[in-house]
SEMIKOL-521727 format. One record per residue (C-alpha): x, y, z. Coordinates in steps of 0.5 Angstrom, whole numbers, padded with zeros to 4 digits, always signed. Example, Ala and Ser with C-alpha at 12.3 -4.5 7.8 and 13.67 -1.06 7.14 Angstrom:
BEGIN
+0025-0009+0016;+0027-0002+0014;
***
This chain:
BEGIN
+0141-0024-0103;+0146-0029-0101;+0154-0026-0100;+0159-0030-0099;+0166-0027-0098;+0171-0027-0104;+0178-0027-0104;+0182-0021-0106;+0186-0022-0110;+0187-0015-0114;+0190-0009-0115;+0191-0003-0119;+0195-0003-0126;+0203-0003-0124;+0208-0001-0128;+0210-0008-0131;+0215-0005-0137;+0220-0002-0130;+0219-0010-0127;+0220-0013-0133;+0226-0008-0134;+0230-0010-0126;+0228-0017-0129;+0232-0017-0136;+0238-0014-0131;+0239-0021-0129;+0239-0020-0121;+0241-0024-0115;+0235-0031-0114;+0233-0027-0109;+0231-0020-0111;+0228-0023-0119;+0223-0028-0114;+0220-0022-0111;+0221-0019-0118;+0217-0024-0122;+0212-0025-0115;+0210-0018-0117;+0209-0019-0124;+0205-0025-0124;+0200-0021-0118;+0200-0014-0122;+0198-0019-0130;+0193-0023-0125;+0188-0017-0127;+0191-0017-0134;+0194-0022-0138;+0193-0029-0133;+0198-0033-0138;+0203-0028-0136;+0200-0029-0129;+0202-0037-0129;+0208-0036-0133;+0211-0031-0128;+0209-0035-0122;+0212-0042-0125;+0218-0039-0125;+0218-0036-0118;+0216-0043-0116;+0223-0046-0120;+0227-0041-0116;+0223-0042-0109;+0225-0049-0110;+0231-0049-0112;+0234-0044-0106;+0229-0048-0101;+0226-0041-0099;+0218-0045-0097;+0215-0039-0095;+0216-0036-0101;+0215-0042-0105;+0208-0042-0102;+0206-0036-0103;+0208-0037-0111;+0204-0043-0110;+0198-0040-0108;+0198-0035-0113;+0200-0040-0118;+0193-0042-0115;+0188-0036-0116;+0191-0034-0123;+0189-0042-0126;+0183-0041-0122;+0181-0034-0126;+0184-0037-0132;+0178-0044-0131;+0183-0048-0129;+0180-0050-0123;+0183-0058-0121;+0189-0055-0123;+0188-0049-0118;+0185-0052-0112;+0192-0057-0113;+0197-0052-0112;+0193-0049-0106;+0194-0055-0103;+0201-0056-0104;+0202-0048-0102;+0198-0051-0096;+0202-0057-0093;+0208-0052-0094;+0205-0047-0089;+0203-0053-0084;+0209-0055-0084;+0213-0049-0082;+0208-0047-0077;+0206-0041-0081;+0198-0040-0078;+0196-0032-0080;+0198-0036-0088;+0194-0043-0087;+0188-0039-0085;+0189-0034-0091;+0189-0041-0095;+0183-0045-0092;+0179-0039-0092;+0181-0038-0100;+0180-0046-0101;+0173-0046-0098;+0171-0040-0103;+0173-0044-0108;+0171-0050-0107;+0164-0047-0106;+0165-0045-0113;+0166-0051-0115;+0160-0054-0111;+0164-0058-0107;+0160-0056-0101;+0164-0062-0097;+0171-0059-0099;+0168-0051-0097;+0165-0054-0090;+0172-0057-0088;+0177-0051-0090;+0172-0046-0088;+0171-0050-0081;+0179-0051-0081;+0180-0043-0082;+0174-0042-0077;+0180-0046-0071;+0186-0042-0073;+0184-0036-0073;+0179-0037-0066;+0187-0039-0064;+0190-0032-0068;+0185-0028-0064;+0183-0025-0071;+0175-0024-0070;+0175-0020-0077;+0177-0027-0081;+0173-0032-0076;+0166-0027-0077;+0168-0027-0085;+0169-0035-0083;+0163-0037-0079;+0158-0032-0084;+0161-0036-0090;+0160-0042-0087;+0153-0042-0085;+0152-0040-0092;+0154-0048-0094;+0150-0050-0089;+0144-0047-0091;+0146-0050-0099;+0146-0056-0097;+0140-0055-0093;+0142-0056-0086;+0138-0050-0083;+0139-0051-0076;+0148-0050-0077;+0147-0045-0082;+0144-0040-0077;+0148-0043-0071;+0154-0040-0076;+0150-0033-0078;+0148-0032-0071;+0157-0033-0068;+0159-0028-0074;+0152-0022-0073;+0155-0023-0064;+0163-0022-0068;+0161-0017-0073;+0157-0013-0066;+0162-0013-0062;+0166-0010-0067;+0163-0005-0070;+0162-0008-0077;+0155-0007-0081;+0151-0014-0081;+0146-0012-0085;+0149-0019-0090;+0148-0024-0085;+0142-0021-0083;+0140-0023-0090;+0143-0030-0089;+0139-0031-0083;+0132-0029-0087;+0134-0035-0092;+0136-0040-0085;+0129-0039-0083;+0125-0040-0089;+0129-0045-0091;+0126-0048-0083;+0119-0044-0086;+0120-0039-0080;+0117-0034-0084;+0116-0030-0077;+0123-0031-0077;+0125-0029-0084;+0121-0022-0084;+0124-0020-0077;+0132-0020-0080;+0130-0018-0086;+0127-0012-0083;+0134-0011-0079;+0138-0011-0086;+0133-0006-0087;+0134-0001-0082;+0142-0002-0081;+0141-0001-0088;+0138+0006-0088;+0143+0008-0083;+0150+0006-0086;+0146+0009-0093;+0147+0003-0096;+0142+0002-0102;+0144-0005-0105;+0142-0007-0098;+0136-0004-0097;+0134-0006-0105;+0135-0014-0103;+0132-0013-0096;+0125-0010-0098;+0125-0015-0104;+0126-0021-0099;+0120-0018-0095;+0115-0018-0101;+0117-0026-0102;+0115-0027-0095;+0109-0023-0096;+0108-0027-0103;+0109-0033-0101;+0104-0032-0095;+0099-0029-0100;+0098-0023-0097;+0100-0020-0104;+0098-0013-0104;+0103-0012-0097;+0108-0015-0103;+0107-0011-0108;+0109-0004-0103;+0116-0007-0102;+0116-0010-0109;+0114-0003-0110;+0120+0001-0106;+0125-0004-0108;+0124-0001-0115;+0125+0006-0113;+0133+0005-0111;+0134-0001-0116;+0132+0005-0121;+0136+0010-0118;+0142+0005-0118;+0140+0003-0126;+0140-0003-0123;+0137-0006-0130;+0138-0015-0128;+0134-0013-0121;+0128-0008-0125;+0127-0014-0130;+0127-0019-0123;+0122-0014-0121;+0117-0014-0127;+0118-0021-0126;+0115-0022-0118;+0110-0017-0120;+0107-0021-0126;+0107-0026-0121;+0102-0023-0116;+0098-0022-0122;+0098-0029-0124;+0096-0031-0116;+0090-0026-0117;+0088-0029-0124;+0090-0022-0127;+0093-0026-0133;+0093-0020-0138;+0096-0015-0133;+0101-0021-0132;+0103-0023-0138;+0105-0015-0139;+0109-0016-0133;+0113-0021-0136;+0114-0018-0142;+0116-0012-0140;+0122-0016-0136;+0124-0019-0142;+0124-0013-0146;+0128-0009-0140;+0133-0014-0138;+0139-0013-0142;+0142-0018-0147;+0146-0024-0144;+0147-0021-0137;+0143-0026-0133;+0141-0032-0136;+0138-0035-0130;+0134-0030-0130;+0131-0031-0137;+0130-0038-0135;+0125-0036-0129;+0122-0031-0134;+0121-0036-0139;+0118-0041-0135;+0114-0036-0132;+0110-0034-0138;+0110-0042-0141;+0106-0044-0135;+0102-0037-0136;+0100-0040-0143;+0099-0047-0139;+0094-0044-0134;+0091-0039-0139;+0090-0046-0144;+0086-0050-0139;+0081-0044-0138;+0080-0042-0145;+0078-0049-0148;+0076-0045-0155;+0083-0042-0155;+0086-0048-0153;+0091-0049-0159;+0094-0042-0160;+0095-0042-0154;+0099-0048-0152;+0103-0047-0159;+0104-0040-0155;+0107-0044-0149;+0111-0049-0153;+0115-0043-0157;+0117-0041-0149;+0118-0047-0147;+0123-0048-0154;+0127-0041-0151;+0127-0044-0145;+0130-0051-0147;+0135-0047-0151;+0137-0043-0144;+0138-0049-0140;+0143-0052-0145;+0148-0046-0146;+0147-0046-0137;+0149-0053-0138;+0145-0055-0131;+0142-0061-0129;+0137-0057-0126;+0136-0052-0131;+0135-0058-0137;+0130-0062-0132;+0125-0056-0131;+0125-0055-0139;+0124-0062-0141;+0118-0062-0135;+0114-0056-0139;+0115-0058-0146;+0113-0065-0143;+0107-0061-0140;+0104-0058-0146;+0106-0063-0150;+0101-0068-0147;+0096-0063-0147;+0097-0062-0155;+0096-0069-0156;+0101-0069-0159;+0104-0076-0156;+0110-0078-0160;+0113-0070-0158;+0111-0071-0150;+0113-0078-0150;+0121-0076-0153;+0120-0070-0146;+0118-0075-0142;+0124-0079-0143;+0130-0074-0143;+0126-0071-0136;+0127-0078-0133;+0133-0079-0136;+0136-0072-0133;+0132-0073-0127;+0135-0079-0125;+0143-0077-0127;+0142-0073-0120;+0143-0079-0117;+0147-0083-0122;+0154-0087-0121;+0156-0081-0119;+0153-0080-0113;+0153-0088-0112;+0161-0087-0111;+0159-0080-0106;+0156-0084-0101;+0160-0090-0102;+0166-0086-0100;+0162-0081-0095;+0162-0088-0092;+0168-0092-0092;+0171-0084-0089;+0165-0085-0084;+0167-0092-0081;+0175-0091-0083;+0175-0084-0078;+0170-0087-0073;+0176-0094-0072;+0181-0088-0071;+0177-0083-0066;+0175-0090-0062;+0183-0093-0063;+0185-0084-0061;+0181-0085-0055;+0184-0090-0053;+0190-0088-0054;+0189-0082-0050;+0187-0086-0044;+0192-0090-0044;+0197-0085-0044;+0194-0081-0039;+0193-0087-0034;+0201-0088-0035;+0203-0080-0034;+0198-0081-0027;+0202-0087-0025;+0209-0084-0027;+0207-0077-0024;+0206-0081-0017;+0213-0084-0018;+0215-0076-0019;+0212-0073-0013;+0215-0079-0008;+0221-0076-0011;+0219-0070-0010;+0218-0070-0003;+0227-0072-0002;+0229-0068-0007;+0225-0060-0005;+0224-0054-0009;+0227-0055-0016;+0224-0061-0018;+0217-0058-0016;+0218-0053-0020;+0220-0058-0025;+0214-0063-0024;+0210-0056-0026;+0213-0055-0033;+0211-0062-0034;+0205-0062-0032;+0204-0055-0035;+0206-0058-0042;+0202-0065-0041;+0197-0060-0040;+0197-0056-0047;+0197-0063-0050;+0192-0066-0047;+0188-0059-0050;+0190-0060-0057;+0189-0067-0057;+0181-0066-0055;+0181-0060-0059;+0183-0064-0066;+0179-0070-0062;+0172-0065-0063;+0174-0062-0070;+0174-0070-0071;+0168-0071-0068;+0164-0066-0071;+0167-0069-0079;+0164-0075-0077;+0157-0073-0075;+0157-0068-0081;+0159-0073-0085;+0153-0078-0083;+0148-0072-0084;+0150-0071-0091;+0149-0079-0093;+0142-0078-0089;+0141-0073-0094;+0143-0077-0100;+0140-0082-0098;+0133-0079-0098;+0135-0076-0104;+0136-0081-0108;+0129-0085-0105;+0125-0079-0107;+0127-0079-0113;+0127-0086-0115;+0119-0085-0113;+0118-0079-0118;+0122-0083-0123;+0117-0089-0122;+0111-0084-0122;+0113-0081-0128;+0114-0089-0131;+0106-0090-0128;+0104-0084-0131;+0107-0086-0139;+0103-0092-0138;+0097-0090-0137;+0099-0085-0143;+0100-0091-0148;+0094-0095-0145;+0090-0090-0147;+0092-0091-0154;+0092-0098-0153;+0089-0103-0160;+0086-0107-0155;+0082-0107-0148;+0087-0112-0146;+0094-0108-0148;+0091-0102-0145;+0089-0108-0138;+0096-0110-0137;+0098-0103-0138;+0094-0101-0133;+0096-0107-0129;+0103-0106-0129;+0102-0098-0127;+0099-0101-0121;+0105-0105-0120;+0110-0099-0121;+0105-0096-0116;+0106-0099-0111;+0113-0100-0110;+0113-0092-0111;+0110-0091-0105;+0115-0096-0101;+0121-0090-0104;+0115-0085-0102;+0115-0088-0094;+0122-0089-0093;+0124-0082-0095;+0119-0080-0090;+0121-0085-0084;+0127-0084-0079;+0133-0086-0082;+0130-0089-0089;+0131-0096-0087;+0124-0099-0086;+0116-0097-0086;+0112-0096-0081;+0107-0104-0085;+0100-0101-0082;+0101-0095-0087;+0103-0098-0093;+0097-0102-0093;+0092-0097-0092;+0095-0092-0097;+0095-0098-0102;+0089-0101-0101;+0085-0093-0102;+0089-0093-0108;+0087-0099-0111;+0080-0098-0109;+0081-0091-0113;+0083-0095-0119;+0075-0099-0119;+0070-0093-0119;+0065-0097-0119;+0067-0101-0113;+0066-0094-0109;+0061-0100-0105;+0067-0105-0102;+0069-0104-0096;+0077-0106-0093;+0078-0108-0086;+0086-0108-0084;+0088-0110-0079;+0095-0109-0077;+0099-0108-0071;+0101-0101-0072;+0109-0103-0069;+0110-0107-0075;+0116-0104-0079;+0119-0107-0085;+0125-0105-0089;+0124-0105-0096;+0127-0112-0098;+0121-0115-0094;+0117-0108-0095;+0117-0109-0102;+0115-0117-0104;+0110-0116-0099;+0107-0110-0102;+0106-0113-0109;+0103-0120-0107;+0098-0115-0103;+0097-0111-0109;+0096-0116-0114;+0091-0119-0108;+0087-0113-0107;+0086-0113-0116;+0084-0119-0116;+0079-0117-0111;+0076-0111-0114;+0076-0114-0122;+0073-0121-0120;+0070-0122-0113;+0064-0117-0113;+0061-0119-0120;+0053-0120-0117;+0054-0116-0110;+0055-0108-0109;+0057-0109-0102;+0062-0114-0102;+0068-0114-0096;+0075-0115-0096;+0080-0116-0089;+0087-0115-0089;+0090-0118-0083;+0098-0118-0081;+0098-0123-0075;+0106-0123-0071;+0107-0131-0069;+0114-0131-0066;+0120-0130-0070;+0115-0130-0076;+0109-0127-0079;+0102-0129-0082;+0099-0125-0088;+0092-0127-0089;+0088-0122-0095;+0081-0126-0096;+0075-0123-0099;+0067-0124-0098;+0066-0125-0106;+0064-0130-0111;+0070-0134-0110;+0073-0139-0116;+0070-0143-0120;+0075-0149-0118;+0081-0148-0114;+0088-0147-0116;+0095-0149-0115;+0100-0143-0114;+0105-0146-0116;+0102-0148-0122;+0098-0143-0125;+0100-0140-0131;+0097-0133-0130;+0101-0127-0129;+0098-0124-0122;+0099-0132-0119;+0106-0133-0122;+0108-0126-0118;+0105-0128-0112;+0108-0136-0112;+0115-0132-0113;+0115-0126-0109;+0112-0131-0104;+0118-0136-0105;+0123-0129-0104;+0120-0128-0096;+0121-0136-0096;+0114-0136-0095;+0108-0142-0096;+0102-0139-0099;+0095-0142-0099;+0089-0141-0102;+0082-0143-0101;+0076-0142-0104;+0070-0143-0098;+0066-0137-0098;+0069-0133-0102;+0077-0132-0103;+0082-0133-0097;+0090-0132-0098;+0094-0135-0092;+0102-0133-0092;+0107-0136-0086;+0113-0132-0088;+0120-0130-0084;+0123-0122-0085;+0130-0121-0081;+0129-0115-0081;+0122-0112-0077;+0119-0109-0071;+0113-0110-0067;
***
């Protein structure tokens, strides 16, 4: 269970009617802004347009007397009453300006207070840049304070962003500083043991995961705190499930089910019922899974949590899925079965209005579809699957990593520009401090003492200019690790959305008219493919800029050789230097030439012999390189001109030839031999 602290921002019913009476007095400025203050705060948890009426009129009246502090503080609460009422840009825009006015007036203790509600809810927005930046600014002003509650709260909620964003190795340096402060001060910690348990699985420490979950556990049962105690034992049976020690799961399971029932905790009963089908299902018992998952359906009470619905739905479409491959004589019932699920399943996605959610559902319809034959249906699924998946990295996210960038390199000109400025100034202090201390000498003590407080003061701000220096340093690094993310993200998926696209084809090729439709869909299916597996190695490689060549070609080639069946016989000799590495504009023309080779090859060259060989060999010559791909086949009847060819495979080679300013060549002697001279600018060896 995750935790992360909420605002408080409520209180017990007031008497409005009396408020509202001093109001109709018409009182001094003074007297109805504290007034209508105390009406907006006591309608927050009644009525929120009478909220934001009340503070809009604070607002005029703080603004018309110039009172900042108060101005703040009724933008601030204009802030909490649009946000509850879902107005939350607007809301997010009077933190801000309530924010600016405590900046500028040097109140720290409210600053703070605004960073840490700003954080929260920009983790409600999913704005997980926005949260780390407002937790993190809360984090320097209460270390400042010396308000250890607040920097333990702080820290804990940050490292929680982290761990969404997942960067395992900060959410559990942020855990880590608020369980110490938490220690030290005597507050129970059980919470941010629990988030250290998922920092850890999240890094696959199951070890880990299970040592603080028991620690929850313990500081659990000695503060008698159930909820606790429920959401640690469950997490141990995760652990446990996903290491497949299933019976050790269910003790735990069956322990957190004993508290979820003393709490009438009827969500987590469900999602007991649910996890338990599971290990059912991971032991084969699909007919005491199947009870399982539905005695979770019919105890979770209606609309009370959506997601949940969706899990169990899910659950029991993929039940009929894996029951349907094991019972071919029931096939149909079954994968109807399913299909009624996943329809449930489409319909919960929509009213969550997740990406996610609709991605999950599409994939299952698409799945039972495909096994019902029925093409038309899984081929619609197909498509919205794509399209859903791909909006994950659509021109939106385009535009985050654009901007993440341009603040990257505009915040590193000025760190840089900071630096030096900061170095010429203290030079230029050292120099005058020389001049002084010369004049110290004549003029005595009073001028020592002067020379002190300056130094002194020189002293202070030198320290907070390397303190905002670091907070800046650390942005910046933050920064350059989301774009990684991003940009391996956004690799991985296009890989995912390019096997989909190979999977289609191979669908419409087996419903082709012709053998040669279903030939040039099988061949287009191979092309695709191996520009899948370029995404696949740059998401995998250190900076996602180039693969390492020598793999790419082994990993191709054990593909194409899987595509010809009855070729099992030939033989590959690859020959590359294992230092090559090529970024994907140089990557990707080179594999489809190497692709379009290698078919060839199998298809044409081994008609009248089983034991045919082809080499590959990447040979570097100075600034260029030399690709040769030759085989020990029949050969051509008569040798061709690539440039002139009008065949599909030739035309490809001669044009992605011409984009690596290439001079291809082929011979016929002895079989087939391929010979390319090429420049990449962008390589290692």
């Amino acid at each position: 269970m995750l935790f992360i602290s909420v605002p408080k921002h409520s209180q017990a019913q007031s008497k409005t009617d009396s408020l509202k009476a001093l109001l109709k007095a018409k009182p001094d400025d003074s007297t109805a802004l504290d007034l209508m203050l105390k009406l907006a705060f006591a309608f927050e948890s009644k009525n929120l347009d009478s909220s934001v009426h009340y503070n809009k009129q604070a607002i005029e009246i703080a603004d018309k007397n110039q009172w900042q502090t108060l101005k703040a503080q009724a933008l601030t609460n204009m802030g909490f009453a649009l946000f509850y009422s879902n107005a939350k840009d607007t809301a997010i825009s009077y933190f801000k300006k309530g924010l600016n006015i405590y900046n500028n007036i040097g109140d720290k203790v409210q600053a703070m207070n605004t960073y840490y509600n700003l954080g929260y809810f920009y983790n409600e927005l999913e704005d997980y840049n926005g949260a780390i930046e407002s937790f993190t600014n809360a984090i320097e002003l209460a270390k400042e304070l010396d308000n250890k509650k607040r920097l333990a709260d702080a820290y804990n909620n940050l490292g929680l962003l982290y761990y969404y964003i997942g960067h395992y190795e900060k959410a559990i340096s942020n855990h880590i500083n608020s369980l110490k402060i938490k220690e030290e001060l005597g507050i129970p910690a059980g919470y941010t043991h629990l988030n250290l348990a998922l920092d850890y699985l999240g890094q696959e420490n199951s070890e880990k995961a299970l040592e603080h979950n028991f620690k929850a556990l313990k500081a659990a049962k000695e503060l008698e705190a159930d909820p606790v105690k429920a959401t640690a034992l469950k997490n141990i049976g995760d652990i446990y499930s996903d290491i497949n020690l299933l019976d050790s799961a269910r003790f735990y399971y069956d322990s957190a089910f004993h508290i979820y029932k003393s709490l009438n905790d009827k969500v987590s009963i469900s999602r007991y019922f649910m996890v338990v089908g599971v290990l059912h299902q991971k032991k084969q018992e699909y007919s005491k899974a199947m009870t399982r998952y539905r005695q979770a359906l019919d105890s979770l009470p209606a609309g009370s949590n959506k997601k949940l619905l969706f899990a169990i739905s899910n659950n029991m479409a993929n039940l009929y899925l894996t029951l349907a491959d094991n019972n071919p004589a029931n096939k149909g019932q079954l994968l109807t079965k399913g299909i009624t699920y996943a329809r449930q399943l489409e319909e919960i996605a929509e009213e969550l209005g997740t990406i996610t959610h609709k991605v999950k559902a599409y994939n299952t319809l698409y799945e039972l579809f495909l096994k019902t034959n029925n093409n038309t249906e899984a081929l619609k699924y197909a498509d919205k699957y794509i399209r859903f998946k791909d909006s994950l990295v659509s021109e939106q996210k385009q535009k985050i990593i654009s901007d993440a960038l341009t603040k990257y390199e505009t915040e590193k000109k000025e760190l840089e520009l900071e630096l030096t400025s900061s170095r010429l100034l203290q030079s230029n202090t050292i120099r005058e401090n020389q001049r002084i201390i010369i004049y110290l000498l004549i003029g005595g003590f009073i001028i020592i003492s002067v020379l002190i407080i300056v130094i002194l003061n020189l002293y202070r701000k030198t320290k907070k200019s390397n303190r905002e220096l670091e907070v800046k340093g650390e942005t910046i690094s933050r920064q350059k690790d989301e774009i990684s993310l991003l940009l391996k993200e956004i690799h991985h998926r296009i890989k995912n959305n390019l096997q989909i696209v190979s999977g289609l084809l191979e669908l419409h090729s087996s419903d082709a008219e012709s053998p040669e439709s279903a030939e040039a869909l099988e061949e287009a299916q191979s092309r695709i493919q191996s520009i899948a597996l370029i995404h696949e190695l740059l998401y995998q490689s250190e900076g996602f800029k180039e693969i390492v060549f020598s793999e790419f070609v082994q990993e191709l080639a054990n593909y194409v050789k899987d595509s010809f069946e009855n070729k099992t016989t030939v033989g590959i000799s690859i020959n590359v230097p294992e230092k090559v590495k090529f970024n994907i504009e140089t990557a990707l023309p080179l594999g489809l030439i190497l692709n379009e080779l290698l078919t060839n090859s199998f298809k044409h060259a081994f008609t009248d012999q089983q034991n045919g060989k082809i080499k590959i060999e990447l040979k570097p010559e100075n600034d260029k390189f030399i690709l040769e791909v030759s085989d020990n086949g029949t050969g051509m009847p008569e040798l061709i001109d690539i440039r002139k060819s009008k065949t599909l495979g030739m035309k490809l080679i001669h044009t992605f030839s011409q984009q690596l300013k290439g001079e291809p060549e082929i011979s016929a002697m002895n079989g087939f031999h391929f010979t390319l001279l090429f420049v990449s600018k962008n390589k290692t060896h």
